[in-house]
C-alpha positions as CSV (number, residue, x, y, z in Angstrom):
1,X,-20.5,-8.5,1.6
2,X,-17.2,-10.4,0.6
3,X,-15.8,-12.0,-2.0
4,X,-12.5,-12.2,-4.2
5,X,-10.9,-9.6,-4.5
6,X,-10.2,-8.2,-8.3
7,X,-6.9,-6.7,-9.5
8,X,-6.4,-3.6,-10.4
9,X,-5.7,-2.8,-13.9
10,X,-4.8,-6.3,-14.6
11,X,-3.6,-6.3,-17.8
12,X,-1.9,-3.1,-17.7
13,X,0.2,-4.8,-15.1
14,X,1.3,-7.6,-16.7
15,X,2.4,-5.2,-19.8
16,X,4.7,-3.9,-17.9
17,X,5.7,-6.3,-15.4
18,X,6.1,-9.6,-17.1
19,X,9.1,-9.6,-19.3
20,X,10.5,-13.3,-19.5
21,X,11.8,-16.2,-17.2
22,X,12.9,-15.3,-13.7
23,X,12.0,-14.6,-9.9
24,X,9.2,-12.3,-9.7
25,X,8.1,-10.4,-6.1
26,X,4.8,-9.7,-5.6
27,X,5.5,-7.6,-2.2
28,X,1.3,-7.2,-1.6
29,X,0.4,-10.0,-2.2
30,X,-3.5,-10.0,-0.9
31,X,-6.2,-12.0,-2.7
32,X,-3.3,-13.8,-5.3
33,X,-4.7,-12.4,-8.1
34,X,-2.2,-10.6,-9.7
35,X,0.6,-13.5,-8.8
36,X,-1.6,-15.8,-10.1
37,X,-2.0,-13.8,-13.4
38,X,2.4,-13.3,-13.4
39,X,2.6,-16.9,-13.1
40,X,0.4,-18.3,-16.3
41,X,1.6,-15.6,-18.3
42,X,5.0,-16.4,-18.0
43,X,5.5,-20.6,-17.5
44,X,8.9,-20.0,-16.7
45,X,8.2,-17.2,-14.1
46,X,8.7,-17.8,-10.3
47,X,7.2,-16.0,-7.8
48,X,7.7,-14.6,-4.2
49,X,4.9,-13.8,-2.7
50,X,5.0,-11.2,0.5
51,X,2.2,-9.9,2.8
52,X,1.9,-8.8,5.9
53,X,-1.6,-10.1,6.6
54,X,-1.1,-13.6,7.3
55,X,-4.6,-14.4,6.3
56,X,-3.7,-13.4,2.9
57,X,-1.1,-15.8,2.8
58,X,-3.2,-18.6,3.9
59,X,-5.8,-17.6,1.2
60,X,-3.5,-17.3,-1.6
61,X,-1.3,-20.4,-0.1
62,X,-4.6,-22.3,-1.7
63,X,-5.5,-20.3,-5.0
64,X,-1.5,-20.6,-6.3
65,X,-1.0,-24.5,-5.0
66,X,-1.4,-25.7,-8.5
67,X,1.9,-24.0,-9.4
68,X,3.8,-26.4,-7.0
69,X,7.3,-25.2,-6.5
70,X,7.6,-22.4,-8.7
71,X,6.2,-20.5,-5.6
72,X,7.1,-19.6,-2.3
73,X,5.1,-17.1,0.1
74,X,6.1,-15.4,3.5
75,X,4.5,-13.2,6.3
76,X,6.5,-10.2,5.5
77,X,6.4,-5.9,6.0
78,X,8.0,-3.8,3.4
79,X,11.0,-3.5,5.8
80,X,11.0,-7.2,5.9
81,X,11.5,-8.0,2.3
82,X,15.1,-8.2,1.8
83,X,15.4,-11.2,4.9
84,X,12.5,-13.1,2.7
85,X,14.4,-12.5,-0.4
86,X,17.5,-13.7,1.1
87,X,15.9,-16.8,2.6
88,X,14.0,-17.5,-1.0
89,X,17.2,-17.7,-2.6
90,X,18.6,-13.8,-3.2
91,X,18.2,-14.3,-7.0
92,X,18.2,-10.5,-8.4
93,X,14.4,-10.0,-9.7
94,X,12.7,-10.1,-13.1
95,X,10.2,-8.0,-11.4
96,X,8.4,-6.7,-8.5
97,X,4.6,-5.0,-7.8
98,X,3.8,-3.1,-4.9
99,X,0.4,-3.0,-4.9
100,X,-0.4,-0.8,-2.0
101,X,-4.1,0.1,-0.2
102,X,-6.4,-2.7,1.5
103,X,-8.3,-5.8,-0.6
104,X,-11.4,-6.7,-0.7
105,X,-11.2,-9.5,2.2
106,X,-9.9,-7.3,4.7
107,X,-12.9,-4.6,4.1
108,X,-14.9,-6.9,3.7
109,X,-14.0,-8.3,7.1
110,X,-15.9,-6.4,10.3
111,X,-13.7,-7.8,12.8
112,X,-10.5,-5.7,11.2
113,X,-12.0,-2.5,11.5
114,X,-11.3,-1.1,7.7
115,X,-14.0,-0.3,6.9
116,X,-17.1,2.5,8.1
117,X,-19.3,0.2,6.0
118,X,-19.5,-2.5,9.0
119,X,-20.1,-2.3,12.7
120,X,-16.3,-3.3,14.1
121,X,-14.0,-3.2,16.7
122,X,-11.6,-0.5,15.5
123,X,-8.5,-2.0,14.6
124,X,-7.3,-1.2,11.4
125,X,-4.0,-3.4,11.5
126,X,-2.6,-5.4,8.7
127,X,-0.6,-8.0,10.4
128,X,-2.9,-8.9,13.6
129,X,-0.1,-10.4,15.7
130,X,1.3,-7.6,16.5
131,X,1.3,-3.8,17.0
132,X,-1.2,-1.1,18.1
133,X,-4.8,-1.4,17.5
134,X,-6.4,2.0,16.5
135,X,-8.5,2.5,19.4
136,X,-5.4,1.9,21.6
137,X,-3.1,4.5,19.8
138,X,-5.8,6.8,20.2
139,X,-6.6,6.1,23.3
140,X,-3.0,8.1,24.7
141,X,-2.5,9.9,20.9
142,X,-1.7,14.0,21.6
143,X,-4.6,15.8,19.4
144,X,-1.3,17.4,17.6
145,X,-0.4,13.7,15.9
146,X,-4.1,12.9,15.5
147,X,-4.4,16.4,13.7
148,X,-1.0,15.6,11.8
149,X,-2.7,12.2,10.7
150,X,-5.4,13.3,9.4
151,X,-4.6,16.0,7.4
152,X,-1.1,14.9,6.0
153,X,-2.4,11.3,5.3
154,X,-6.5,11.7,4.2
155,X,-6.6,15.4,3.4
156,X,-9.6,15.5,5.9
157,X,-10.8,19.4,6.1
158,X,-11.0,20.6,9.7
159,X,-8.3,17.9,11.6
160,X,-8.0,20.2,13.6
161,X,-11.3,19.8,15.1
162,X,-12.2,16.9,14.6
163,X,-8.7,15.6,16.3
164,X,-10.1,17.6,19.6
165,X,-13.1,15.2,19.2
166,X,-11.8,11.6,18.6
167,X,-9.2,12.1,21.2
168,X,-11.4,13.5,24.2
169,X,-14.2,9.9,22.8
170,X,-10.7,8.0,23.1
171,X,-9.9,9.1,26.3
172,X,-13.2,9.0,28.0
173,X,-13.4,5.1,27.0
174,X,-15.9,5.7,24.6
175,X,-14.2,4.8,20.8
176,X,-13.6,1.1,20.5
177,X,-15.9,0.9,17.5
178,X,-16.4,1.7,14.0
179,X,-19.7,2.9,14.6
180,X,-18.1,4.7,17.8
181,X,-15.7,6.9,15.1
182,X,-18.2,7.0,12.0
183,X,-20.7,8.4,14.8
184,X,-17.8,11.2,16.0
185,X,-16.7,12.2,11.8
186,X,-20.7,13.1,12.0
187,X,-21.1,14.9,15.0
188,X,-24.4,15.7,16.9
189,X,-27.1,14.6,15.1
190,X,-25.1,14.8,11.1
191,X,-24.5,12.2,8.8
192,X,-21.1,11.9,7.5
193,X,-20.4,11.9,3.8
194,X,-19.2,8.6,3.3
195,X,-15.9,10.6,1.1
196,X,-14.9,11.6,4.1
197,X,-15.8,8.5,5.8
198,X,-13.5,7.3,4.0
199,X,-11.0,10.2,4.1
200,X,-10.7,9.1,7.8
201,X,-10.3,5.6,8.1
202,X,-7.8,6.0,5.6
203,X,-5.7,8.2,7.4
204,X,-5.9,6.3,10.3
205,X,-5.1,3.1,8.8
206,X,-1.8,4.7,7.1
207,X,-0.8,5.7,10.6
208,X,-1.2,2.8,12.2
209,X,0.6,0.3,10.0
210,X,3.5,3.3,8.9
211,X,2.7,2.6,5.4
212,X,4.4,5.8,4.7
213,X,7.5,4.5,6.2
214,X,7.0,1.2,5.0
215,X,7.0,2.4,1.6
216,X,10.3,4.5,2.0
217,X,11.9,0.9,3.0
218,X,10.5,-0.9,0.0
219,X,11.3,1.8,-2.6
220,X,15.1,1.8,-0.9
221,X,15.5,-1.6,-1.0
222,X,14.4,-2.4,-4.6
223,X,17.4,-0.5,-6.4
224,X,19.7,-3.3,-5.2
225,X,17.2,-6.6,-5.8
226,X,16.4,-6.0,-9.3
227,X,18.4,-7.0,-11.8
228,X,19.2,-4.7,-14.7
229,X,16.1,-4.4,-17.1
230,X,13.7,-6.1,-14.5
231,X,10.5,-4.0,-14.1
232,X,9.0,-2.6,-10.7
233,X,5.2,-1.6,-10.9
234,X,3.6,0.5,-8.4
235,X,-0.3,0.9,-7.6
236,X,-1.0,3.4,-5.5
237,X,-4.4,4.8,-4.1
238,X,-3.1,7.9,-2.0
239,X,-1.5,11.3,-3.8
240,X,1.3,11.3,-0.9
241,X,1.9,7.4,-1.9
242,X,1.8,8.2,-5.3
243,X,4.9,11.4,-4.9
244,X,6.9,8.9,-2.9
245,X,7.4,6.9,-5.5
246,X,7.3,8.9,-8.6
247,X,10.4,10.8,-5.7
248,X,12.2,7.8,-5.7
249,X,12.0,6.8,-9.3
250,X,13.1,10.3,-10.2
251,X,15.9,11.0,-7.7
252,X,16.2,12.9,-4.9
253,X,16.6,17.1,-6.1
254,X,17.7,19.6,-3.6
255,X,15.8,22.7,-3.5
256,X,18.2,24.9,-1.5
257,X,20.2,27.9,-3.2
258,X,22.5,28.4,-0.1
259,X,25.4,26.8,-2.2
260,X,28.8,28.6,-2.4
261,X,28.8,30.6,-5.3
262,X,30.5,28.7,-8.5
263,X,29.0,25.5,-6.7
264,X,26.3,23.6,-8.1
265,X,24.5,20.5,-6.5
266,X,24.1,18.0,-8.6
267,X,21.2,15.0,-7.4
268,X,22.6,11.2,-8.1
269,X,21.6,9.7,-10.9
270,X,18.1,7.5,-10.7
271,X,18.9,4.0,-11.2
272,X,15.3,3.8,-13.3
273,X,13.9,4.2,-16.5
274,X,10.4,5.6,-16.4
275,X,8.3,3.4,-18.3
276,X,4.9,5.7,-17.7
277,X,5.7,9.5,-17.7
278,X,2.3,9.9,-16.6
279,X,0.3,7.6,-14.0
280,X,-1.8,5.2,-15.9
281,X,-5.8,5.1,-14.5
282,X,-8.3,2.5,-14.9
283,X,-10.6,2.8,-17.8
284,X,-14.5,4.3,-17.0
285,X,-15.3,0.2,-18.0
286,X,-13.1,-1.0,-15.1
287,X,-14.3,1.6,-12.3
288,X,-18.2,0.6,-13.4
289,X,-17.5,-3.2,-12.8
290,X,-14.9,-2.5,-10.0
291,X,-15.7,0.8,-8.1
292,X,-12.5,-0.1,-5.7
293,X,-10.1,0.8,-8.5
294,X,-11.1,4.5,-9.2
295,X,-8.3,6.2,-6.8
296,X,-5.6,3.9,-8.9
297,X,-2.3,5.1,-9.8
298,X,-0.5,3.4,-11.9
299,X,3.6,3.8,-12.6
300,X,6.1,1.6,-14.1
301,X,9.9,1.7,-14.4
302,X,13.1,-0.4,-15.2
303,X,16.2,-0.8,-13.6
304,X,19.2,0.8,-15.6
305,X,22.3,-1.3,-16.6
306,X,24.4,-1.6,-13.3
């Protein structure tokens, strides 16, 4: 199956996002469809548009080429965005969406390995020029980060065990599929849930591009790109992504005690405005037409006078 991917609680987003003229990042940029939406809401907007897949840039390079110069794109990770906003001009942003998880094309896609759904080499890499493949990091992983992986990043009941399993198939030479792993998750003669299918190839996907670590760079960086008042929206489709940022948008809190006594530590002052207290979800009418969206978490917040 493929097809165009659709945005994730569209309009929400551009509620939020879209508040007048200005440069406008769209750090994920994927399919182009929420870009494309930024741009003919606001006629004056410009847009940056970021990803590391550089077949999403090639794909949206064609669906946003009717808005001419009011756009410019580049190949860029998280920790790469403040050299492409420097080379696009440095102007401080109206706004910025981190729209984080895979799209449509790239699941859709057998020969990236994202999904269980389709026979694959398993690679599970966003940017395809460089880096690891899956079955290579396995293939010399110690069960103790596998194990780590899977429970820290897809909440995947017995890691332990299973680790034990995908690393002695890795080893032996005999995971370099999709259907290799999907056949381990199972075991002799099962059928694997496709939850925690899912659960898995997640997991393994986050380690393999360090989205985690990625999104510590992105959610550092923005405080000093965004202009005072422009908006930052988040999407997120993980419950670790999801703390990150609701972390950083709150401020860093110590939780020790062992303070002198007549000491108190006091954390520095967030340089956002929460716009959602709590995460906004898509409607039961958007998960029917778009089942993709269900694990969406959105947050919104604006950056405090400097």
């Amino acid at each position: 199956m493929s097809g165009r991917h659709e945005p994730v609680l569209l309009a929400e987003t551009l509620g939020y996002l879209v508040t007048g003229p200005g440069l406008y990042l769209d750090a994920t940029l994927g399919d182009g469809g929420h870009a494309e939406a930024v741009l003919d809401a606001e006629p004056a907007a410009r847009l940056l548009g970021c990803d590391r897949d550089g077949d999403a840039i090639e794909r949206s390079r064609q669906r946003l080429s009717r808005f001419g110069d009011r756009v410019m794109l580049a190949q860029a990770a998280f920790h790469e965005l403040p050299v492409a906003h420097v080379r696009a001009g440095g102007e401080p942003l109206a706004g910025a969406l981190l729209d984080l998880g895979v799209s449509s094309p790239q699941l859709d896609d057998a020969t990236r390995g994202m999904s269980f759904r389709a026979a694959g080499p398993l690679d599970l890499r966003m940017d395809r020029s460089r880096g690891e493949t899956a079955a290579d990091w396995l293939a010399h992983a110690e069960v103790a980060d596998v194990t780590s992986t899977l429970r820290e990043l897809g909440d995947v009941r017995d890691a332990s065990r299973l680790a034990h399993a995908i690393v002695a198939a890795a080893r032996a030479g005999t995971l370099r599929t999709t259907a290799d792993l999907a056949a381990i998750v199972a075991g002799p003669g099962g059928r694997p849930h496709p939850r925690r299918l899912a659960q898995v190839f997640q997991a393994l996907r986050m380690r393999i591009n360090d989205e985690a670590g990625e999104l510590d760079a992105a959610l550092g960086w923005l405080p000093t790109a965004v202009r005072a008042g422009g908006v930052v929206v988040t999407l997120a489709y993980h419950s670790g992504e999801d703390r990150r940022i609701k972390r950083a948008i709150r401020g860093a809190v110590a939780t020790t005690s062992r303070l002198p006594r007549g000491l108190e530590f006091r954390a520095p002052e967030s340089p956002w405005q929460e716009l959602t207290r709590k995460v906004v979800t898509p409607s039961r009418a958007e998960e029917a037409r778009n089942p993709r969206s269900r694990s969406a978490r959105l947050r919104a917040f604006r950056r405090k006078p400097l």
